[in-house]
PAZAPA-4460 file (N, C-alpha, C; in steps of 0.05 Angstrom, whole numbers, plus 32768, in hexadecimal, padded with zeros to 4 digits):
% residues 111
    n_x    n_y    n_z   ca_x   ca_y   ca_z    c_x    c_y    c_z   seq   type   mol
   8161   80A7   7C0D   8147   80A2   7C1A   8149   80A7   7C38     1      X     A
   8134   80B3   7C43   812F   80BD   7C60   8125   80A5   7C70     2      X     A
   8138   809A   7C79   8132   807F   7C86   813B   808B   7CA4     3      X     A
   8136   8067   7CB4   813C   806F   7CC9   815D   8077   7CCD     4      X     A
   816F   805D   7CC7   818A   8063   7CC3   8191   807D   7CC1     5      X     A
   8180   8098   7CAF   8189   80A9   7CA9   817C   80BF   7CC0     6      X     A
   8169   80BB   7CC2   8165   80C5   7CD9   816C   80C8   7CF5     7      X     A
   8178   80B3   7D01   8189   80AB   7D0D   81A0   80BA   7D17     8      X     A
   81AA   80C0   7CF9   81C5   80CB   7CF3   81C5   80E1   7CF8     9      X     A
   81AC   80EE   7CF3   81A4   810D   7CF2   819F   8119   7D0E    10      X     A
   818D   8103   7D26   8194   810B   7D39   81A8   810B   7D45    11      X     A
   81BB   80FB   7D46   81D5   80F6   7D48   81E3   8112   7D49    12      X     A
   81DE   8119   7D34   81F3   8139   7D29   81E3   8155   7D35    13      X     A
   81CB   8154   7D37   81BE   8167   7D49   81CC   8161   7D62    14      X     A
   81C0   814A   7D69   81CE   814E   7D8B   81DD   814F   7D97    15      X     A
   81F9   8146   7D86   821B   8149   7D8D   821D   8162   7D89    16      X     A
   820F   816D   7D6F   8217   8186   7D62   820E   81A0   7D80    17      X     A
   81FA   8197   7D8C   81EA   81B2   7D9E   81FC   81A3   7DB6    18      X     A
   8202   818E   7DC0   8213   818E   7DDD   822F   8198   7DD2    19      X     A
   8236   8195   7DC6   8257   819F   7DB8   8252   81C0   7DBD    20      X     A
   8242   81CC   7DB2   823A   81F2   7DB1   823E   81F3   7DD4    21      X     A
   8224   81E6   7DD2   8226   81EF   7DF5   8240   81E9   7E0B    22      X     A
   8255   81D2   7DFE   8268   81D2   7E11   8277   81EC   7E09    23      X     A
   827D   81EE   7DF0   828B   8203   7DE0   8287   821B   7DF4    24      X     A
   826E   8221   7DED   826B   823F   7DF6   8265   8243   7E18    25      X     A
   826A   8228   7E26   8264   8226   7E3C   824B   8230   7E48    26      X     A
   822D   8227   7E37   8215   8232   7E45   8218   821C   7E5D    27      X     A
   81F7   822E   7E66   81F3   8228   7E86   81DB   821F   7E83    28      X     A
   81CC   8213   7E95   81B1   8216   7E9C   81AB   822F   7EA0    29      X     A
   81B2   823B   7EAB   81A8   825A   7EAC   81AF   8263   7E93    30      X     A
   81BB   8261   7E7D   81BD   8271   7E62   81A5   8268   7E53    31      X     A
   8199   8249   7E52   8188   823E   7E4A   8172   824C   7E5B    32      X     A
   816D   824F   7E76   8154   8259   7E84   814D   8279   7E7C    33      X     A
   815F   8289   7E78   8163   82A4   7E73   816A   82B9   7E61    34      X     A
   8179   82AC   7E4D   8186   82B8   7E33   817C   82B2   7E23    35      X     A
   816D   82C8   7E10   8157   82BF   7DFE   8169   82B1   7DE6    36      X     A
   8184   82BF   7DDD   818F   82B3   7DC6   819E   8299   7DCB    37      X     A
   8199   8292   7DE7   81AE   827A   7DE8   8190   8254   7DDF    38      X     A
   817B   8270   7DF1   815F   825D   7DED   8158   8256   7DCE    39      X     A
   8163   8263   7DB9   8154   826A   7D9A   8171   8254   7D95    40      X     A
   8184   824E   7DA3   819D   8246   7D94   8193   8226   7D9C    41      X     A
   818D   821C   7DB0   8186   820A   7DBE   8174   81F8   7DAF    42      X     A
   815A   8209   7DA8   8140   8204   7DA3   8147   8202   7D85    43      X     A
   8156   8200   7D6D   8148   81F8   7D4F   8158   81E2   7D50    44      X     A
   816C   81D6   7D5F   8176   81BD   7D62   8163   81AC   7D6A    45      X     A
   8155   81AB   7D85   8137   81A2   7D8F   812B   81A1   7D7A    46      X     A
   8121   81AD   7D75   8112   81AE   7D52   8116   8190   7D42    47      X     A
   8131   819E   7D3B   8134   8189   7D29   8141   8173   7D2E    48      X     A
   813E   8163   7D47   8149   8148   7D4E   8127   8145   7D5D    49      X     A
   8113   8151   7D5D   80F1   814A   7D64   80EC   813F   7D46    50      X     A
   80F5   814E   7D36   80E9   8149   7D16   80F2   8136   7D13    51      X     A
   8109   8129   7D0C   8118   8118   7D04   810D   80F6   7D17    52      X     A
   8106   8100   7D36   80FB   80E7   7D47   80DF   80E6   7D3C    53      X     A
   80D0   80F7   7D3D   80B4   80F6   7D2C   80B4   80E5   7D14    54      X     A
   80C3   80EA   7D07   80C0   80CC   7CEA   80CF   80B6   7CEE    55      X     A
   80DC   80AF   7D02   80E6   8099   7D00   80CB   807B   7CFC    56      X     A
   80D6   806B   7CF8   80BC   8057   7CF0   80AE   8052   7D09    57      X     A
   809D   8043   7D08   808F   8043   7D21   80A0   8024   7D28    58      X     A
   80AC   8013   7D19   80B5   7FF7   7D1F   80CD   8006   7D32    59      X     A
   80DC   8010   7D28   80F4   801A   7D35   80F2   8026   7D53    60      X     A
   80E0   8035   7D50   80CF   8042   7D71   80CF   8027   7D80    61      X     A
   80BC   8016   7D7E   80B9   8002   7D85   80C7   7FF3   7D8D    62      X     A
   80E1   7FF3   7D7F   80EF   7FDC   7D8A   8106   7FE1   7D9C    63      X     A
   8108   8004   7DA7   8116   8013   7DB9   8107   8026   7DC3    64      X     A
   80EF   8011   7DD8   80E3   801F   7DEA   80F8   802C   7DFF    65      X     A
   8109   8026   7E05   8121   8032   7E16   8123   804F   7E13    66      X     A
   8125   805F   7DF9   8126   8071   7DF8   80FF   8088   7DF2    67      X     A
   810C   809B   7E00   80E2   80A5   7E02   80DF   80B0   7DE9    68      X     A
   80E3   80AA   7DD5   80E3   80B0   7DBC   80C4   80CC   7DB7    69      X     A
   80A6   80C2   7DC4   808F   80D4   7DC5   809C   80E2   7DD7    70      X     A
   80AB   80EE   7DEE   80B3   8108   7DF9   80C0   8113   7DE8    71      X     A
   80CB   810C   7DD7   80EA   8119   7DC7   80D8   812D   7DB4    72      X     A
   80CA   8116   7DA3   80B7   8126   7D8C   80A6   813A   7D9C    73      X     A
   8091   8135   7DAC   8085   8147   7DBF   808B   815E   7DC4    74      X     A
   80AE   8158   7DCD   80C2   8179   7DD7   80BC   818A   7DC0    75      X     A
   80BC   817A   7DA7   80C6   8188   7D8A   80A9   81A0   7D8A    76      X     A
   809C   818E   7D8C   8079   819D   7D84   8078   81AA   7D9E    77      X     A
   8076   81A9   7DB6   8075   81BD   7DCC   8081   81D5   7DBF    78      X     A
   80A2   81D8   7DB8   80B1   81ED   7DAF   80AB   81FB   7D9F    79      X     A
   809C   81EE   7D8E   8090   81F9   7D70   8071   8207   7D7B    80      X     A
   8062   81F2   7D86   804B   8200   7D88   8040   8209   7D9C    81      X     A
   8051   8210   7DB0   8051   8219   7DCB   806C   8227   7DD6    82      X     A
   8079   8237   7DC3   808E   8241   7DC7   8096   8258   7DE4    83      X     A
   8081   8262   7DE1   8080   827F   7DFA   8078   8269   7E15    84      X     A
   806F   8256   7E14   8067   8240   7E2F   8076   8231   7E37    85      X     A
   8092   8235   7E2C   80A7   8227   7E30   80BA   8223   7E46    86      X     A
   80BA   820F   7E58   80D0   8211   7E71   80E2   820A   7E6C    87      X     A
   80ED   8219   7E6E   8110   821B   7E67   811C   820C   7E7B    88      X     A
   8117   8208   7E97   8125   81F3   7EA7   8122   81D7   7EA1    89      X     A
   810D   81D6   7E92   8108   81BD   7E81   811A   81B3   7E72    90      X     A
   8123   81C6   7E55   812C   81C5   7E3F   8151   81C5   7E50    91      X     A
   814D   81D6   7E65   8170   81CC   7E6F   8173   81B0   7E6D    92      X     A
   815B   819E   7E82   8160   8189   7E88   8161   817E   7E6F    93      X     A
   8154   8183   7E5E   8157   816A   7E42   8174   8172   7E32    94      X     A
   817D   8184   7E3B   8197   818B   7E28   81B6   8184   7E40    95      X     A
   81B2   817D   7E5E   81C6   817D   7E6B   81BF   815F   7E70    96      X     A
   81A6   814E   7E71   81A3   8136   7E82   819C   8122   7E69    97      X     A
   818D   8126   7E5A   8180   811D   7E45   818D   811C   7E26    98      X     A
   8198   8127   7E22   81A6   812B   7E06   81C0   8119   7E06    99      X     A
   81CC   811B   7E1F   81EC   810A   7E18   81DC   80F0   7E1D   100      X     A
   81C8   80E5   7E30   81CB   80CB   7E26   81B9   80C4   7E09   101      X     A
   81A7   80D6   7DFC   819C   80CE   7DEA   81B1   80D0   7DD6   102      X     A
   81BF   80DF   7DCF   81DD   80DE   7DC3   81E8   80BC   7DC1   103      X     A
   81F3   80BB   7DE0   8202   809A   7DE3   81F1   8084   7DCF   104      X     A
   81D3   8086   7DDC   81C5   8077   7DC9   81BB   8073   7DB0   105      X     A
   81C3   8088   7DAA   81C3   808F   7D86   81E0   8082   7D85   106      X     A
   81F6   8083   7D8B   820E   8082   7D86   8209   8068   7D86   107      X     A
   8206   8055   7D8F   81FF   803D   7D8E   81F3   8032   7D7D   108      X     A
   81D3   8035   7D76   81C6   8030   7D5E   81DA   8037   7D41   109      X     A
   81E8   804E   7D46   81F9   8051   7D1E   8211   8042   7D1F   110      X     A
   821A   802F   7D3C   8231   802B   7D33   8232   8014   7D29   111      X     A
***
């Protein structure tokens, strides 16, 4: 069952999984601002850690206002339905400033 617990988990593994690539292959903000295949590598992780915050329950939202849970999902649908309108200095910041601590905080909630 697609609960929150499991959901959880799922962002969890998106988001370690896409900061781990990016230390790996040592992108940049500028590879994210400029490189179309580093942007397509970036962006179906985004995807699917928006999807996964999108169904979480609404009790659960609620009770970790701490985290901006409506920007996360938002990013998801911007990417999807506004793909060519996309600022990439943006999407650095959510992948260099934003992701390791939403990471920590997931890491917390599964343990």
């Amino acid at each position: 069952m697609k609960n929150d617990a499991y959901r959880l988990q799922r962002i969890y593994e998106f988001s370690s999984t896409l900061l781990k690539i990016v230390e790996e292959r040592s992108i940049t903000s500028e590879d994210i601002e400029n490189d179309v295949e580093t942007q397509w590598l970036i962006t179906t992780p985004l995807y699917n850690i928006g999807e996964q915050v999108n169904a979480l329950s609404q009790q659960f939202i609620d009770s970790h206002p701490e985290i901006p849970w409506i920007q996360i999902a938002g990013l998801r649908h911007r990417l999807v339905h506004d793909y060519e309108g996309t600022n990439w200095s943006l999407i650095s910041e959510v992948v260099f400033e934003d992701l390791p601590a939403l990471v920590q905080s997931i890491e917390e909630f599964i343990s």
